[in-house]
C-alpha positions in Angstrom: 68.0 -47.5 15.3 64.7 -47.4 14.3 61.8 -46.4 16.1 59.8 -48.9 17.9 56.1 -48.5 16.0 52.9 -49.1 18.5 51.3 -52.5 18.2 48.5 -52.5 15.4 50.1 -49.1 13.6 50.0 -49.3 10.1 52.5 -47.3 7.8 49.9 -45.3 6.8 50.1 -41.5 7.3 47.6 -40.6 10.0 46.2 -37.1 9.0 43.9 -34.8 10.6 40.5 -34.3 8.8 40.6 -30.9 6.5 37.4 -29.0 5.7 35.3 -29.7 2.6 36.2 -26.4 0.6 32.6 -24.4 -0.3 32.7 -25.1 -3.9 32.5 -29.5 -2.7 29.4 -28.6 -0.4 26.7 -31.7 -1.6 24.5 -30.8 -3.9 22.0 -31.3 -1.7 23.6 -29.8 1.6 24.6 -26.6 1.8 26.8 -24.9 4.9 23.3 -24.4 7.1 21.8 -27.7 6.4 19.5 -29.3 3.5 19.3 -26.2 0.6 16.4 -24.2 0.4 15.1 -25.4 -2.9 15.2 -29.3 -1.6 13.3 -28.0 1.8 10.8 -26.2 0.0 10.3 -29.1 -2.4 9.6 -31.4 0.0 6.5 -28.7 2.2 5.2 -28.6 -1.4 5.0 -32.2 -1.6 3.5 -32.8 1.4 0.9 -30.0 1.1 -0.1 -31.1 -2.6 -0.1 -35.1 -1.6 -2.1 -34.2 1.8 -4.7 -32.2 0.0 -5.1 -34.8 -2.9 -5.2 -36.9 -0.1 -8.2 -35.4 1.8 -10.1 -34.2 -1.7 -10.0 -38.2 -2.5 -11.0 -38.9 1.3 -13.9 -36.3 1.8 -15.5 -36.7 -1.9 -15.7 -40.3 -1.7 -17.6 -39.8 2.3 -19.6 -37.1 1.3 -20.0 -37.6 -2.6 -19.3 -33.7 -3.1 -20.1 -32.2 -6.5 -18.3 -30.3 -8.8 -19.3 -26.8 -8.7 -19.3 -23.4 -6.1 -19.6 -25.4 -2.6 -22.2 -23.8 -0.3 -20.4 -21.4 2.5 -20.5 -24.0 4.8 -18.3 -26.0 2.5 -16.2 -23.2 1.9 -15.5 -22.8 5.7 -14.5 -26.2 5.7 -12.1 -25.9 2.8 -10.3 -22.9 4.1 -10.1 -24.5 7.8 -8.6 -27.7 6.0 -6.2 -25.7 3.6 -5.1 -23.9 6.5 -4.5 -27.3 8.8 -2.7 -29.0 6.0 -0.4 -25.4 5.3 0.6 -25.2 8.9 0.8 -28.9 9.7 3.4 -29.0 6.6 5.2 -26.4 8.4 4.9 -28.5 11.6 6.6 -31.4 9.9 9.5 -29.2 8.2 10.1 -27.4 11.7 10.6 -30.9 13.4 13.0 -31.5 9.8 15.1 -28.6 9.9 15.0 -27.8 14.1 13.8 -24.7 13.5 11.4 -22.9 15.8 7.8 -23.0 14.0 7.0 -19.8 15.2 9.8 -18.6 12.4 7.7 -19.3 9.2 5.5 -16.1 10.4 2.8 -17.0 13.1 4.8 -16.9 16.6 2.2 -18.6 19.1 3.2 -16.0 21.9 1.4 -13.1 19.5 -1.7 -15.4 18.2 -4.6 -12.8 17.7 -2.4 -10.2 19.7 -2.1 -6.2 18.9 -1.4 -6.4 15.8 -3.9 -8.7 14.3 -6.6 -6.3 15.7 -4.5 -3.2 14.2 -4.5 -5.0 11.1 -8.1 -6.1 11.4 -9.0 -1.8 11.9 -6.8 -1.1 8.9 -8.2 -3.5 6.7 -11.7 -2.4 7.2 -10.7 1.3 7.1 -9.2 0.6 3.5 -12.4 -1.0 2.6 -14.4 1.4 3.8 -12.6 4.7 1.9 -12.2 2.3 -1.5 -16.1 1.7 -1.5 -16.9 4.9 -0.5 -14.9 6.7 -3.5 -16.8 4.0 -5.7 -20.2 5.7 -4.2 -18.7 9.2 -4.5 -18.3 8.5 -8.5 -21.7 7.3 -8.7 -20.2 4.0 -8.7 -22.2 1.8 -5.3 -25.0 1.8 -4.1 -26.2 0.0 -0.5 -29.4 -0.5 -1.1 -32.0 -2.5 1.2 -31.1 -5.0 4.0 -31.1 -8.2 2.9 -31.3 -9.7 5.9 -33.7 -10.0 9.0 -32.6 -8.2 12.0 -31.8 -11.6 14.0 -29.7 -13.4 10.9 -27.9 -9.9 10.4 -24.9 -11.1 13.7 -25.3 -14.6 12.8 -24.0 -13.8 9.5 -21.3 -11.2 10.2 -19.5 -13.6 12.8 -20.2 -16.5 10.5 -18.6 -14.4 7.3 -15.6 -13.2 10.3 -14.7 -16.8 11.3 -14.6 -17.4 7.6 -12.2 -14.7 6.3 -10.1 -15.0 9.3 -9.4 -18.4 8.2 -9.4 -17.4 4.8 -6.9 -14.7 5.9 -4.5 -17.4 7.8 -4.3 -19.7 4.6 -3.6 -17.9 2.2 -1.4 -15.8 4.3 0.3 -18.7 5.4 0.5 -20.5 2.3 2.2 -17.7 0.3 4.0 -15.6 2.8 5.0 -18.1 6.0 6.8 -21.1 5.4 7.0 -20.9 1.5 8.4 -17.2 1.7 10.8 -17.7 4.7 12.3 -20.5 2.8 12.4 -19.3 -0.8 13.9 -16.0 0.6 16.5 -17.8 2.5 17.8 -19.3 -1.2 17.1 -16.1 -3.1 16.6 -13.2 -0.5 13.6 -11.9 0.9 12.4 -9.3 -1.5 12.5 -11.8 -5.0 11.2 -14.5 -3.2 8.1 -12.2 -2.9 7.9 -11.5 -5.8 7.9 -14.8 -7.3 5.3 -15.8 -4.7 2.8 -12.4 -5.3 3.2 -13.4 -8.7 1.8 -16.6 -8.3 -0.9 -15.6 -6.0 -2.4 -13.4 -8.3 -2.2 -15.7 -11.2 -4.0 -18.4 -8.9 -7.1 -15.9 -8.4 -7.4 -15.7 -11.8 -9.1 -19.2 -11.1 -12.0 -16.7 -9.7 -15.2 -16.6 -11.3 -15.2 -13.1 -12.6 -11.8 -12.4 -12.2 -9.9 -9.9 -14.7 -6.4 -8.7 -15.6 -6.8 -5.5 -13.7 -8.1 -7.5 -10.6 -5.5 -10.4 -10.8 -2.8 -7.7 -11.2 -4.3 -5.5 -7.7 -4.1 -8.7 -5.9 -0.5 -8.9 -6.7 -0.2 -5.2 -5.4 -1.5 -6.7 -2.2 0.6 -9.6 -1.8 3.4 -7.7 -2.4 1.7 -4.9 0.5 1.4 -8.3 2.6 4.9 -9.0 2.1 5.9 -5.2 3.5 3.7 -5.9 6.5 5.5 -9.2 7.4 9.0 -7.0 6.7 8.2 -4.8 8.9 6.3 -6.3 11.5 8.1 -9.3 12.0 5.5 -11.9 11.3 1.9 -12.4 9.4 -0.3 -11.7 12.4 -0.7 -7.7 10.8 -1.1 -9.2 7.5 -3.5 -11.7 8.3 -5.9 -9.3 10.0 -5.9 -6.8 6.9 -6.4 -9.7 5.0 -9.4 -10.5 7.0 -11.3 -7.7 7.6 -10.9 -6.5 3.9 -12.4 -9.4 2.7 -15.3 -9.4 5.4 -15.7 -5.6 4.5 -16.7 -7.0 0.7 -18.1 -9.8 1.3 -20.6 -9.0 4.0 -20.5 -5.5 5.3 -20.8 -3.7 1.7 -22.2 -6.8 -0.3 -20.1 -6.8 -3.1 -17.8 -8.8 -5.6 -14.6 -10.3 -3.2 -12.3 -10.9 -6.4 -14.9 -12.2 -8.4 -17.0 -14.5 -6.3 -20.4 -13.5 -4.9 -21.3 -15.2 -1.4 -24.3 -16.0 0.3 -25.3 -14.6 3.8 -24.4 -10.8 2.7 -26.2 -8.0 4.7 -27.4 -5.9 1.9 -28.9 -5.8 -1.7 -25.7 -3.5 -2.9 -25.0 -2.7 -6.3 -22.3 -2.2 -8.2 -23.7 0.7 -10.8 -23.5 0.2 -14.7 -20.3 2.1 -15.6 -16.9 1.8 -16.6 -15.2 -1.1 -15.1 -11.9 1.6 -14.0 -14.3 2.8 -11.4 -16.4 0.1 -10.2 -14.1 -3.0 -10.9 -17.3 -4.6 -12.9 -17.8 -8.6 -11.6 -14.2 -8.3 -10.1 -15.6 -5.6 -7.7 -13.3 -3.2 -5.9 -10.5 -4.7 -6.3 -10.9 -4.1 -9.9 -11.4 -0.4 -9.6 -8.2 2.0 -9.7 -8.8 3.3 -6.4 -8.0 0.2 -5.1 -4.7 1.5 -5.7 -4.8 4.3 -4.5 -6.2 2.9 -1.0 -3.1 0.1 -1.2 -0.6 3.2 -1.3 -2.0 5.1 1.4 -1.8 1.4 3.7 2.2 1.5 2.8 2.4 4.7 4.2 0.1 3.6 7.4 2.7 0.7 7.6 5.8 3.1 7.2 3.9 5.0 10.0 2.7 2.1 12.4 6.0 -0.1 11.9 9.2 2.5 11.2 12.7 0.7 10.7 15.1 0.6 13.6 17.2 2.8 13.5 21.0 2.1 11.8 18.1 -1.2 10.3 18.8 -1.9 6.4 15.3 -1.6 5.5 15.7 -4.1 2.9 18.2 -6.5 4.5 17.4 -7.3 8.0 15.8 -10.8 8.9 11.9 -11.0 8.0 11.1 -13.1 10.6 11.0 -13.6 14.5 10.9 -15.8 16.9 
């Protein structure tokens, strides 16, 4: 006798869903989510279309001319670039339900301990680089250029501005864009890749050289050692920071190529050969530049040493 089948069966076999074998993951889902590549498409898009965006916006409102903008200008450009970096990230955190603090600036250690360690470190490594210059004949300080009541005005002026400078271009290259390339390719080539292109973009620099363009891959790829082993950008974006304030105001020189206004003395860079003074690059052109970029890995090793039973190489780059 045949078995009595419940109302609205069919003779279909009911089976029990089976697991998508790895090899049939969608091309553009992976086990963890959207892929890597596809995430960091999409931050690049909406950096690139917001900053066309606000270039189109503020040019048409302020009829801005081509050229160098004034420093005022250039504040405003490096507090926009930063704005549209993070807010990118902002979007993609609320995307992928990650924590934002992830992609490298945790809120909880915003201008903490080791931005200030950073900031000391970065202004120490100035301070020996230009200093060997001088040693070799190379700099010279020369006569204040500015009165005695402009000389703060400036220096916190030049600080906002290189702290901000420090935060975009930090965040741009080694938050969200690293996290997520290095979560495709691993850590260590996705810096790479992206100290590649950050040197190559400074070779947009008035002034800018091989030898220079090829130090400021040195230090992104020192920036990406600091992030390793710290945990997050705050470290790097302090260095960052105060190197370029030590340039730009403090010792008056060349900041990869580009002379600024506001600068607290009448410095110069001596006629010689370009190995020691880093000609219209300035320091960062000069070979002791690396030699100062060695000696901050070792204060890194020494400030920030691996866990012990910690893969230096493998362990996660970021934290929450």
């Amino acid at each position: 006798m045949a078995e009595e089948k419940p109302e609205g069966a069919t003779t279909r076999e009911i089976t029990e869903p089976q697991e998508v074998p790895r090899s049939q993951v969608d091309f553009f889902i992976g086990k963890d989510g959207l892929r890597s590549g596809w995430r960091l498409l999409i931050y690049l898009l909406i950096v690139v279309g917001s900053s066309v965006a606000i270039s189109f916006v503020m040019g048409k409102l302020l009829h801005l001319q081509r050229g160098v903008p004034g420093v005022w200008a250039q504040l405003g450009q490096e507090v926009i670039g930063f704005a549209v970096a993070f807010g990118g990230a902002i979007l993609m955190s609320r995307i992928e339900r990650r924590p934002l603090g992830l992609y490298g600036l945790p809120g909880s250690e915003m201008f903490g301990s080791k931005f200030w360690l950073g900031f000391l470190f970065g202004l120490l490594e100035v301070t020996l680089l230009v200093g060997l210059i001088s040693a070799f004949g190379g700099y010279s300080f020369g006569t204040l250029a500015l009165p005695g009541n402009k000389i703060l005005l400036w220096g916190l002026f030049h600080m906002v501005m290189f702290t901000f400078v420090g935060l975009f271009e930090e965040f741009l290259f080694r938050g969200y864009t690293q996290f997520t390339l290095g979560d495709g390719i691993g850590f260590w080539p996705a810096a790479v890749v992206l100290s590649l292109i950050f040197g190559g973009a400074h070779l947009g620099n008035p002034g800018e050289g091989g030898v220079g363009a090829l130090s400021v891959v040195m230090i992104a790829l020192l920036f990406c050692f600091t992030l390793k082993r710290t945990g997050n950008l705050w470290y790097a974006v302090g260095l960052h920071a105060s190197f370029d304030w030590g340039e730009t105001f403090l010792y008056s020189v060349p900041n990869s190529g580009t002379f600024m206004e506001g600068h607290l003395s009448n410095a110069v860079l001596q006629a010689g050969p370009k190995w020691l003074t880093g000609g219209t690059v300035g320091p960062e052109g000069s070979v002791f530049c690396f030699l100062t970029m060695a000696l901050q890995f070792l204060v890194v090793l020494w400030l920030f040493p691996a866990k012990k039973g910690e893969p230096v190489l493998e362990t996660p780059a970021f934290q929450n």
